[in-house]
LUMNUTOR-87524 format. One record per atom (N, C-alpha, C, CB): residue number from 1; residue in one letter; atom name; y negated, z negated, x. Coordinates in steps of 0.1 Angstrom, whole numbers, plus 5000, padded with zeros to 4 digits. Atoms other than C-alpha are relative to their C-alpha. Glycine has a CB too. Example, Ala and Ser with C-alpha at 12.3 -4.5 7.8 and 13.67 -1.06 7.14 Angstrom:
2
{site 1; 'a'; 'N'; {5012; 5000; 5009}}
{site 1; 'a'; 'CA'; {5045; 4922; 5123}}
{site 1; 'a'; 'C'; {4988; 5000; 5009}}
{site 1; 'a'; 'CB'; {5000; 4988; 4990}}
{site 2; 's'; 'N'; {5011; 5000; 4991}}
{site 2; 's'; 'CA'; {5011; 4929; 5137}}
{site 2; 's'; 'C'; {4989; 4992; 4992}}
{site 2; 's'; 'CB'; {4995; 5014; 5004}}
//
This chain:
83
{site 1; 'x'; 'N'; {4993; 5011; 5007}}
{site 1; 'x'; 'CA'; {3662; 5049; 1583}}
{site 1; 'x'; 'C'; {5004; 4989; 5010}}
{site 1; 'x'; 'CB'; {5012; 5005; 4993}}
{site 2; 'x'; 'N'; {4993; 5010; 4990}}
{site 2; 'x'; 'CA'; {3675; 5031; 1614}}
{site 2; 'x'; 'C'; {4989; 4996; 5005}}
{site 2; 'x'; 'CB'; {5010; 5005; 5012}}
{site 3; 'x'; 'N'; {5012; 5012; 4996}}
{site 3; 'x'; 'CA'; {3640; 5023; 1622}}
{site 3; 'x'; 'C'; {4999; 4990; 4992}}
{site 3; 'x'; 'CB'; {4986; 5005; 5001}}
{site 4; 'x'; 'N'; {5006; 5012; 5012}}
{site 4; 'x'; 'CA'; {3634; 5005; 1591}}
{site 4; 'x'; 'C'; {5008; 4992; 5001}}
{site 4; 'x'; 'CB'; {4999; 5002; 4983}}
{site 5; 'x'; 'N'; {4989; 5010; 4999}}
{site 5; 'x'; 'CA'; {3667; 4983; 1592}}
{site 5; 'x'; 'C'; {4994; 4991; 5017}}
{site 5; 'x'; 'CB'; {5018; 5009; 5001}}
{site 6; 'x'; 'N'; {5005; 5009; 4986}}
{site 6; 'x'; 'CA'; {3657; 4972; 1630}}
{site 6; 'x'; 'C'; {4995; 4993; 4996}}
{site 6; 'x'; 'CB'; {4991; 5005; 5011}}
{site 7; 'x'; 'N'; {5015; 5011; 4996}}
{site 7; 'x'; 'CA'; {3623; 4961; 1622}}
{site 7; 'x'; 'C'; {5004; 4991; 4987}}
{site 7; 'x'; 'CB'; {4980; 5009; 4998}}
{site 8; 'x'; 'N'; {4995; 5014; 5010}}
{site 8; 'x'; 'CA'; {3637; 4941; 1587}}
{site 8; 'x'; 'C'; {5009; 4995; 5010}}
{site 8; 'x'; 'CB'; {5009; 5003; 4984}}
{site 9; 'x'; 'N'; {4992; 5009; 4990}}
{site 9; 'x'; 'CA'; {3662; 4926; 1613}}
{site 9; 'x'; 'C'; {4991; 4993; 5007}}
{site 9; 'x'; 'CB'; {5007; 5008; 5011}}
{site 10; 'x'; 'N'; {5009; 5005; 4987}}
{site 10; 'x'; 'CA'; {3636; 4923; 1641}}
{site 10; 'x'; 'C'; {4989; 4987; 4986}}
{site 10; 'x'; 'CB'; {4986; 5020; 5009}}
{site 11; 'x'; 'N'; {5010; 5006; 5005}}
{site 11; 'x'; 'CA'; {3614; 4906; 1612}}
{site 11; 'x'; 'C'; {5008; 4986; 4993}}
{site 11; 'x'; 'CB'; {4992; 5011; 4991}}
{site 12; 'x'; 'N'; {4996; 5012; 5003}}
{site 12; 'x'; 'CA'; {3638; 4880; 1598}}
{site 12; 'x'; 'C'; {5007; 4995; 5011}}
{site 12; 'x'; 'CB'; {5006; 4999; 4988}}
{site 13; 'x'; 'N'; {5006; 5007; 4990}}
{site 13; 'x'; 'CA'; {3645; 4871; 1632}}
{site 13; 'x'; 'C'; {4989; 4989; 5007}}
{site 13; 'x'; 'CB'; {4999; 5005; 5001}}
{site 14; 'x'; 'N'; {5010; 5005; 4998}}
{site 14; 'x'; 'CA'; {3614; 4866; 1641}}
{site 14; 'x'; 'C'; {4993; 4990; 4989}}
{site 14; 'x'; 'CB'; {4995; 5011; 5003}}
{site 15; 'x'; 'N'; {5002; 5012; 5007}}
{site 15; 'x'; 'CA'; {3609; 4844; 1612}}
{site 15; 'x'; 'C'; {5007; 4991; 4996}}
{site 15; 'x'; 'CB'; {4996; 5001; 4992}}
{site 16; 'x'; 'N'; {4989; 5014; 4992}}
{site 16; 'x'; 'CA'; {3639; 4822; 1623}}
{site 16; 'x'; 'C'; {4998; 4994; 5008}}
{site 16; 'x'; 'CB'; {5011; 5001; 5004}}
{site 17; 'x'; 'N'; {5001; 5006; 4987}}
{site 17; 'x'; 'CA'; {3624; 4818; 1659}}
{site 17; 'x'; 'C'; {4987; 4991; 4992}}
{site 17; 'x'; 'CB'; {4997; 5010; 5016}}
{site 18; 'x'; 'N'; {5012; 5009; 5007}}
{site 18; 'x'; 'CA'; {3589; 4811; 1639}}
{site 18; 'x'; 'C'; {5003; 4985; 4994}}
{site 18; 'x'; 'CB'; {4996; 5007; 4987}}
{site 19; 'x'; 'N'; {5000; 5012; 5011}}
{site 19; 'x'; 'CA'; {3604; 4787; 1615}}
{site 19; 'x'; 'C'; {5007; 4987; 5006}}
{site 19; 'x'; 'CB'; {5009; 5005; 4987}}
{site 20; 'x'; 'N'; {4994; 5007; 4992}}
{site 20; 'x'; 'CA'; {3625; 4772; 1642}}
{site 20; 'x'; 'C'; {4988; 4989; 5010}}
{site 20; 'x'; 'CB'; {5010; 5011; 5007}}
{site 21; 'x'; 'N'; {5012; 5002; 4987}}
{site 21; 'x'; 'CA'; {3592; 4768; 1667}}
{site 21; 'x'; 'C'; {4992; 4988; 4988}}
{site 21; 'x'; 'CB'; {4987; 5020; 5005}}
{site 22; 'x'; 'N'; {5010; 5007; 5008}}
{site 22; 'x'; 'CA'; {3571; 4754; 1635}}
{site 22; 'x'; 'C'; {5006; 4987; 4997}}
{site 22; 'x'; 'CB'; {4996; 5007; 4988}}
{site 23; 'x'; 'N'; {4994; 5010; 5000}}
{site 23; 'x'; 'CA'; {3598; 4726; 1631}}
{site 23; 'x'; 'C'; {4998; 4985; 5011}}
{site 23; 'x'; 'CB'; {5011; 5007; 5001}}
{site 24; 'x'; 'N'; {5001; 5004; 4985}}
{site 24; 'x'; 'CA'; {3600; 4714; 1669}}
{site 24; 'x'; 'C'; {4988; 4997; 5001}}
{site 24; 'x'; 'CB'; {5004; 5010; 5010}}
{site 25; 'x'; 'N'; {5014; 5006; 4994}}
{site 25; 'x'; 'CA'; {3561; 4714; 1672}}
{site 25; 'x'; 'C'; {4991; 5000; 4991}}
{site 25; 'x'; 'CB'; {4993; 5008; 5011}}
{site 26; 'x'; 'N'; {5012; 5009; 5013}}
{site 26; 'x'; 'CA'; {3546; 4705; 1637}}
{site 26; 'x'; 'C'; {4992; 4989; 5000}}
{site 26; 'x'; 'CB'; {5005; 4994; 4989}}
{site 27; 'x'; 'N'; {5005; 5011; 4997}}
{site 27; 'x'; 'CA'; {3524; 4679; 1640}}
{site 27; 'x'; 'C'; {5000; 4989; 4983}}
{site 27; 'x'; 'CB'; {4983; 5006; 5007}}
{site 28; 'x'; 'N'; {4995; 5008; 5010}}
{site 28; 'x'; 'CA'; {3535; 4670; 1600}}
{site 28; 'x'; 'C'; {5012; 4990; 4998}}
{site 28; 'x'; 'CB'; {5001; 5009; 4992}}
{site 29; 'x'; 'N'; {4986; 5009; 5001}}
{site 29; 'x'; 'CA'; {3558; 4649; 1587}}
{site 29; 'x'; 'C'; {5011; 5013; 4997}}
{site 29; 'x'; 'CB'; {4999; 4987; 4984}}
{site 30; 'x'; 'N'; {4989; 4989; 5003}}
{site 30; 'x'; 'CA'; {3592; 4668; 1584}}
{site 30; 'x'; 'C'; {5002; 5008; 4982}}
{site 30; 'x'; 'CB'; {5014; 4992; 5004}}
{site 31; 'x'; 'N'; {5003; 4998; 5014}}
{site 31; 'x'; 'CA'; {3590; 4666; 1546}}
{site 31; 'x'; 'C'; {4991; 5008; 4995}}
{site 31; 'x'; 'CB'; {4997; 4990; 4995}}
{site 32; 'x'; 'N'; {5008; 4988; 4999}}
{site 32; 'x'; 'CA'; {3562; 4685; 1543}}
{site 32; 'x'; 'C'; {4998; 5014; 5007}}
{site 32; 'x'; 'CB'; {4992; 4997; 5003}}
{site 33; 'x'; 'N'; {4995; 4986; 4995}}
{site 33; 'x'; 'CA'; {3574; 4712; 1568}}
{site 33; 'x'; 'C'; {5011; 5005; 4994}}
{site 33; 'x'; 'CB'; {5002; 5000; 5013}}
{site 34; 'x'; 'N'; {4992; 5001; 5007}}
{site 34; 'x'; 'CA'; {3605; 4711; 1552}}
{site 34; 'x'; 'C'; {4997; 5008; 4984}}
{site 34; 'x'; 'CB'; {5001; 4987; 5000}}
{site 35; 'x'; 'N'; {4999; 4997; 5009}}
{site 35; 'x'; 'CA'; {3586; 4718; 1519}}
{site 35; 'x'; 'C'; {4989; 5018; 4998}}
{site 35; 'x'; 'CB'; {4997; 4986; 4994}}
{site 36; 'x'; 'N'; {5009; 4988; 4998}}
{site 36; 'x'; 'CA'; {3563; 4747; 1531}}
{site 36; 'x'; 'C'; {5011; 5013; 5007}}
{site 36; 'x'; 'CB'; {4986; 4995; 5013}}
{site 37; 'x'; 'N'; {4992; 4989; 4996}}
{site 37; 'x'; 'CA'; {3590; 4766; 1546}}
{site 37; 'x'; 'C'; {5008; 5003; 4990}}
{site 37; 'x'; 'CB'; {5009; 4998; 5011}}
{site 38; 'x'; 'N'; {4995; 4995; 5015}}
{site 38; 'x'; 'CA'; {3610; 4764; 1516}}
{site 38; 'x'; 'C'; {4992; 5012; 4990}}
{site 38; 'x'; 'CB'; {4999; 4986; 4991}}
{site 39; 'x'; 'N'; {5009; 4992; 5007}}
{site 39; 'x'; 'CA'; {3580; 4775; 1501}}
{site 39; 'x'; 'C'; {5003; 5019; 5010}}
{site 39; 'x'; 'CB'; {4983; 4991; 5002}}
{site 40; 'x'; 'N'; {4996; 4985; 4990}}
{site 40; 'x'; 'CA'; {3579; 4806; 1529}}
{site 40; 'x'; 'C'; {5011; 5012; 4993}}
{site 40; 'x'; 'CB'; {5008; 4994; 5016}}
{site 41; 'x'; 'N'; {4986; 4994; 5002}}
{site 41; 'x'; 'CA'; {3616; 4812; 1523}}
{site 41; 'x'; 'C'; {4998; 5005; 4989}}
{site 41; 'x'; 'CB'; {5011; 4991; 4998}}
{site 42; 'x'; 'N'; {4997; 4996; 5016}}
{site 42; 'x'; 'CA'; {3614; 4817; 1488}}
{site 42; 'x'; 'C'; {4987; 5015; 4994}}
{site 42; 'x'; 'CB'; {4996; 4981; 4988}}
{site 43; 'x'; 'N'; {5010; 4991; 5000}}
{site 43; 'x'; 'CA'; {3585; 4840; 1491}}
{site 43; 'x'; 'C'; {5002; 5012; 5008}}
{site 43; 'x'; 'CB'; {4991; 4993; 5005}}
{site 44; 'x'; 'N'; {4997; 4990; 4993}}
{site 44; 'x'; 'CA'; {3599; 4862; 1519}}
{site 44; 'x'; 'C'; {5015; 5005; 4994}}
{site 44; 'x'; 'CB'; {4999; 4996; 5014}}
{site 45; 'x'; 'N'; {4989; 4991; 5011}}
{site 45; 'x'; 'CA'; {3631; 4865; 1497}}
{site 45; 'x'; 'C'; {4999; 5007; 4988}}
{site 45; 'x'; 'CB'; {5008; 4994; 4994}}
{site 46; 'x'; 'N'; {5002; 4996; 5015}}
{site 46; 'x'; 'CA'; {3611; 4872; 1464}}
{site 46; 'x'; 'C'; {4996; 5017; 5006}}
{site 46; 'x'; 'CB'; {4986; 4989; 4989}}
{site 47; 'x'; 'N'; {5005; 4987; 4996}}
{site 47; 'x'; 'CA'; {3596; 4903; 1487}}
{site 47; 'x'; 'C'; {5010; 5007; 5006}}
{site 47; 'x'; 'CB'; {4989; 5000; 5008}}
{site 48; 'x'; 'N'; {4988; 4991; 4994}}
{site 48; 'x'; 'CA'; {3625; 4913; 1502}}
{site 48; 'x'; 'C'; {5011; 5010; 4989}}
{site 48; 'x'; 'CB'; {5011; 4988; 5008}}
{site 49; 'x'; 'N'; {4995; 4999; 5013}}
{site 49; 'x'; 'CA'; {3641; 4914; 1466}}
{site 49; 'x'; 'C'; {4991; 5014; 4993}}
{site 49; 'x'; 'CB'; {4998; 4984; 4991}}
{site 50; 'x'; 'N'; {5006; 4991; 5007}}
{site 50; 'x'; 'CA'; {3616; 4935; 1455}}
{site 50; 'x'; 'C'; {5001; 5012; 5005}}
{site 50; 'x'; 'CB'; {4988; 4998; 4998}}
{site 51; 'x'; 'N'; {5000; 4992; 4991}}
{site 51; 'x'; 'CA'; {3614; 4957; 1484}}
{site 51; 'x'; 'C'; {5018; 5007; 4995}}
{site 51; 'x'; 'CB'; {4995; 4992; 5016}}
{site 52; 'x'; 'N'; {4988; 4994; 5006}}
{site 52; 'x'; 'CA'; {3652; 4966; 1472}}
{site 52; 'x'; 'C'; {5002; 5002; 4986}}
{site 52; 'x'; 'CB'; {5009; 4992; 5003}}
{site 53; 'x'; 'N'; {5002; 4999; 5012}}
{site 53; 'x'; 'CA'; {3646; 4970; 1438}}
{site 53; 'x'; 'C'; {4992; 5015; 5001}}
{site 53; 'x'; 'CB'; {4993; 4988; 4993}}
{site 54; 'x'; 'N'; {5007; 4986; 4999}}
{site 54; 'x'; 'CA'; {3623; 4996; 1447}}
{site 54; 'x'; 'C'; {5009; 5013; 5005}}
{site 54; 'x'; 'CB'; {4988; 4999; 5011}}
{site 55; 'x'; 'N'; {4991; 4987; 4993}}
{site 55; 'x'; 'CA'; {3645; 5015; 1470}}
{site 55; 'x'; 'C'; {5009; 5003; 4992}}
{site 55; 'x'; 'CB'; {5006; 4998; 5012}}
{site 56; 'x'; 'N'; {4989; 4994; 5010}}
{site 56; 'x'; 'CA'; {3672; 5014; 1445}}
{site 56; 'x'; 'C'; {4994; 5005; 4993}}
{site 56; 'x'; 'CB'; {5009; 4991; 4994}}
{site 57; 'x'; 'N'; {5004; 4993; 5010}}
{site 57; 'x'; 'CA'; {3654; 5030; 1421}}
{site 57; 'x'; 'C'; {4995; 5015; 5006}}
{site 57; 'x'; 'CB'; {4989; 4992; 4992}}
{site 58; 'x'; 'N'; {5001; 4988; 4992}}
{site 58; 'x'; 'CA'; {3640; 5056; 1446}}
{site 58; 'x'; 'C'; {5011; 5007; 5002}}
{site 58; 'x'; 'CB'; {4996; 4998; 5011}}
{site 59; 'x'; 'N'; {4989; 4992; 4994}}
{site 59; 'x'; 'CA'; {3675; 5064; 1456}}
{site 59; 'x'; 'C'; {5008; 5008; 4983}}
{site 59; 'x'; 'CB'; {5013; 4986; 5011}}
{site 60; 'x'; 'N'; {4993; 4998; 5017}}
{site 60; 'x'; 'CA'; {3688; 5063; 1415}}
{site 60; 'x'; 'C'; {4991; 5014; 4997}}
{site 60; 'x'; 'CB'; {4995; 4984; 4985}}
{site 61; 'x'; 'N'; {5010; 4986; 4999}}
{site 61; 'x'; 'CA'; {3658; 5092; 1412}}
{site 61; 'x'; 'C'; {5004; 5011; 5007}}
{site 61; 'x'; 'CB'; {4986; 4997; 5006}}
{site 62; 'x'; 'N'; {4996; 4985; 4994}}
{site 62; 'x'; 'CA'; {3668; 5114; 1439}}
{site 62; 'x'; 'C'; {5013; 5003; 4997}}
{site 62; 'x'; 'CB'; {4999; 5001; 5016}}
{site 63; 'x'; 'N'; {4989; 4995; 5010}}
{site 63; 'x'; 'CA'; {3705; 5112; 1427}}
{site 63; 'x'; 'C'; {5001; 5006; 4992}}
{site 63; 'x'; 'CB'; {5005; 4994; 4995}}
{site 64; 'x'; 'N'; {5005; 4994; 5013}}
{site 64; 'x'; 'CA'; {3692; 5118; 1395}}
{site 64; 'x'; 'C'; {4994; 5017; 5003}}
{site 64; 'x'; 'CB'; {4986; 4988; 4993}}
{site 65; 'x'; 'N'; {5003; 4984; 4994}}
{site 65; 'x'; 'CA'; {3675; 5148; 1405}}
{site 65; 'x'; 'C'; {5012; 5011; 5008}}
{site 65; 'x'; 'CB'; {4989; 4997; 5011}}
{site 66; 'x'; 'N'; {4987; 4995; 4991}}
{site 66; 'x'; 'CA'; {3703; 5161; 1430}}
{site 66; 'x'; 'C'; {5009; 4998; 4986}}
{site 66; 'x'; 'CB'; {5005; 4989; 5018}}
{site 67; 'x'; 'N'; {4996; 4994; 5009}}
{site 67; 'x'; 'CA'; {3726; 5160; 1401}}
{site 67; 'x'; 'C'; {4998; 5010; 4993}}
{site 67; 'x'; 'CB'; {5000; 4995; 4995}}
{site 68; 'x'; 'N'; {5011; 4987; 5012}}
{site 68; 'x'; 'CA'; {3702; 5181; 1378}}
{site 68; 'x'; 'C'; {5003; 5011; 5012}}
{site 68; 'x'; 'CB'; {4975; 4994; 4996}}
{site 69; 'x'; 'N'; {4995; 4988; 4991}}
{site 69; 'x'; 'CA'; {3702; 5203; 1405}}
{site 69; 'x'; 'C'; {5008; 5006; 5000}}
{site 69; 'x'; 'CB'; {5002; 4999; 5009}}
{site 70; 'x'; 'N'; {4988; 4996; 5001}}
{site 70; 'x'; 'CA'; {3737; 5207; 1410}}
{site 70; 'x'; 'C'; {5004; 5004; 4986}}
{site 70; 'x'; 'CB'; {5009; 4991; 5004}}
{site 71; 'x'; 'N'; {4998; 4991; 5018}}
{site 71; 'x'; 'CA'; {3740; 5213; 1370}}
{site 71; 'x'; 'C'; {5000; 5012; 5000}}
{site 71; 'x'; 'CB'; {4988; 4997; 4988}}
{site 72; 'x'; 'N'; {5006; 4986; 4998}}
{site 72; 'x'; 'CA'; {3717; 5239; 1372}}
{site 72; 'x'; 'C'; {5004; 5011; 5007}}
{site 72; 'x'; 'CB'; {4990; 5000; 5004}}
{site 73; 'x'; 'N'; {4995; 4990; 4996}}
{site 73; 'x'; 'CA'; {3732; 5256; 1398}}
{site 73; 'x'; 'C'; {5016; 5003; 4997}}
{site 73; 'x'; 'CB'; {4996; 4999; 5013}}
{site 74; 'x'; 'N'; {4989; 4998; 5008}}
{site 74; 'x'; 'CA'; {3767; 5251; 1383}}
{site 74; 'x'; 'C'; {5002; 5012; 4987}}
{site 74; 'x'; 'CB'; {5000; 4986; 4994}}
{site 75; 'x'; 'N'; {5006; 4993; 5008}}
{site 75; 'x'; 'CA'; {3755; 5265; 1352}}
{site 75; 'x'; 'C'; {4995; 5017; 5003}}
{site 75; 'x'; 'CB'; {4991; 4993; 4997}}
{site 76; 'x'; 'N'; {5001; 4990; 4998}}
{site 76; 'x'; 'CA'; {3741; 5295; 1371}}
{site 76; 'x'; 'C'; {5012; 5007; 5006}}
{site 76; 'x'; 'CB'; {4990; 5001; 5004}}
{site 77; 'x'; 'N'; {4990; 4998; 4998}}
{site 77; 'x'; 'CA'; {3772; 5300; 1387}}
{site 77; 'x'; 'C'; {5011; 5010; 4990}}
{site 77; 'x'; 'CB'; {5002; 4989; 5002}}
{site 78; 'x'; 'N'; {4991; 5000; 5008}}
{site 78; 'x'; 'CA'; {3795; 5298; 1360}}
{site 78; 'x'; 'C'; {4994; 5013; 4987}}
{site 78; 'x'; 'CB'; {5002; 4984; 4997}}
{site 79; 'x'; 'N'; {5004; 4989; 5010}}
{site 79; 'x'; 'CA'; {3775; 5323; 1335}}
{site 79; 'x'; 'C'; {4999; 5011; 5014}}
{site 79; 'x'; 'CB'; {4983; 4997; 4989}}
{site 80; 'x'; 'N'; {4997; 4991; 4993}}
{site 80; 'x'; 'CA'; {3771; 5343; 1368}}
{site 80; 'x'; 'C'; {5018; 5010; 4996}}
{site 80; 'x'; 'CB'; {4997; 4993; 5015}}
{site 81; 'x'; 'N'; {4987; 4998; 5002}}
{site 81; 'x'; 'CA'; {3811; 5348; 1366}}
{site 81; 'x'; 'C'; {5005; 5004; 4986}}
{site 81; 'x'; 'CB'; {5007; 4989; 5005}}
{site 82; 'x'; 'N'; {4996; 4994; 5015}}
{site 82; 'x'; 'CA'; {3814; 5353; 1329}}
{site 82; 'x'; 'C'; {4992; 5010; 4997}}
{site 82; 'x'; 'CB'; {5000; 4991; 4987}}
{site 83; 'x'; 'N'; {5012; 4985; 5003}}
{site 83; 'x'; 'CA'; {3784; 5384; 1331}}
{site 83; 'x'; 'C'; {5002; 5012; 5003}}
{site 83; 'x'; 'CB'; {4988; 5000; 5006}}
//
């Protein structure tokens, strides 16, 4: 897990020095870099968004499950003790 957080770190970083670098040595007008990074932006947030949408649902599943579990073994428990 602590790998994956790095490298999303390491990676919107790295697309701050990018976005920072493409600023400084565009050969466009600013307005147009301006409007392509926007663009970028909004694109590396729609995936980032998703990418968490997923995991929350992965994690809502294994909860889900791990509950059920615990039921079940509740359940066997508890009729264990009244048998």
């Amino acid at each position: 897990m602590a790998g994956r957080t790095e490298f999303v770190a390491g990676l919107f970083v790295g697309a701050a020095l990018g976005a920072v670098l493409g600023l400084l040595l565009a050969p466009e007008p600013g307005s147009e870099v301006r409007r392509r990074l926007a663009e970028r932006g909004r694109q590396v947030g729609e995936k980032a968004l998703e990418s968490v949408k997923e995991k929350a649902a992965s994690l809502r599943e294994t909860a889900e499950d791990w509950a059920e579990a615990a039921r079940g073994r509740w359940h066997e428990v508890t009729d264990e003790g009244q048998g």
